[in-house]
N, CA, C and O of each residue as an XYZ file, in Angstrom:
80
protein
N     -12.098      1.469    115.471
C     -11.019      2.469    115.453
C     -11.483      3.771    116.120
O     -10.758      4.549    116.740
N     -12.686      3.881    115.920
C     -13.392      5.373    116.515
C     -13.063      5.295    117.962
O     -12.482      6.266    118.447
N     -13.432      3.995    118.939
C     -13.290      3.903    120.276
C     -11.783      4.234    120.843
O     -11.427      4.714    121.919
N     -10.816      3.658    119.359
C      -9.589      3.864    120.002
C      -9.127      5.401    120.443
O      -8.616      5.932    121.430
N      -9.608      5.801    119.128
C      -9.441      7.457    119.087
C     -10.153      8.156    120.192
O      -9.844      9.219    120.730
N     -11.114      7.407    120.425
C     -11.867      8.210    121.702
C     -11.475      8.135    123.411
O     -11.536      8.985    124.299
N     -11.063      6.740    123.396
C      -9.843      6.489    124.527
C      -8.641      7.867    124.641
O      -8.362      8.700    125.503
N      -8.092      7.497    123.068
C      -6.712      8.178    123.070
C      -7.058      9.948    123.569
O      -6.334     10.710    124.209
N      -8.013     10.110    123.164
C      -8.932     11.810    123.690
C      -8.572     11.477    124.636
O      -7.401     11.733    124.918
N      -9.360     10.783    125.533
C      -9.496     10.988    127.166
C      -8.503     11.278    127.518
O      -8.277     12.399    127.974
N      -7.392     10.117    127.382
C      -5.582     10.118    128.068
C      -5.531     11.218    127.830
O      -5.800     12.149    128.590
N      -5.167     11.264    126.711
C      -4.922     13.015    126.338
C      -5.030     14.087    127.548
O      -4.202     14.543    128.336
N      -6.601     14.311    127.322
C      -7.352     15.503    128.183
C      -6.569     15.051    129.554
O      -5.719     15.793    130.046
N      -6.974     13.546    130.249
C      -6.525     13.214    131.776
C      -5.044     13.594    131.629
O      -4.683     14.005    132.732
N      -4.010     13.639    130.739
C      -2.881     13.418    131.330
C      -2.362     15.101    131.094
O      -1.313     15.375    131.676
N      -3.105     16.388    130.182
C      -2.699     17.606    130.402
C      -3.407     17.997    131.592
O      -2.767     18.733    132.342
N      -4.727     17.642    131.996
C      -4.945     18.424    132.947
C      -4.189     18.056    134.419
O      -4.353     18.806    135.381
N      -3.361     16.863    134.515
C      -2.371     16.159    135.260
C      -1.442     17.552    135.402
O      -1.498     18.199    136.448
N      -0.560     17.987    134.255
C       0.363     18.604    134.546
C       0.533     20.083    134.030
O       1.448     20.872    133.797
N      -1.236     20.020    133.962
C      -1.681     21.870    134.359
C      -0.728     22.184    135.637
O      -0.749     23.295    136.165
């Protein structure tokens, strides 16, 4: 579950700094 959560970070981070 930790990996999922740590995936779900990344998207996260990749997809705001997308539509900075």
């Amino acid at each position: 579950l930790e990996q999922f959560w740590g995936w779900q970070f990344i998207m996260a981070s990749f997809l705001i700094s997308t539509f900075q």
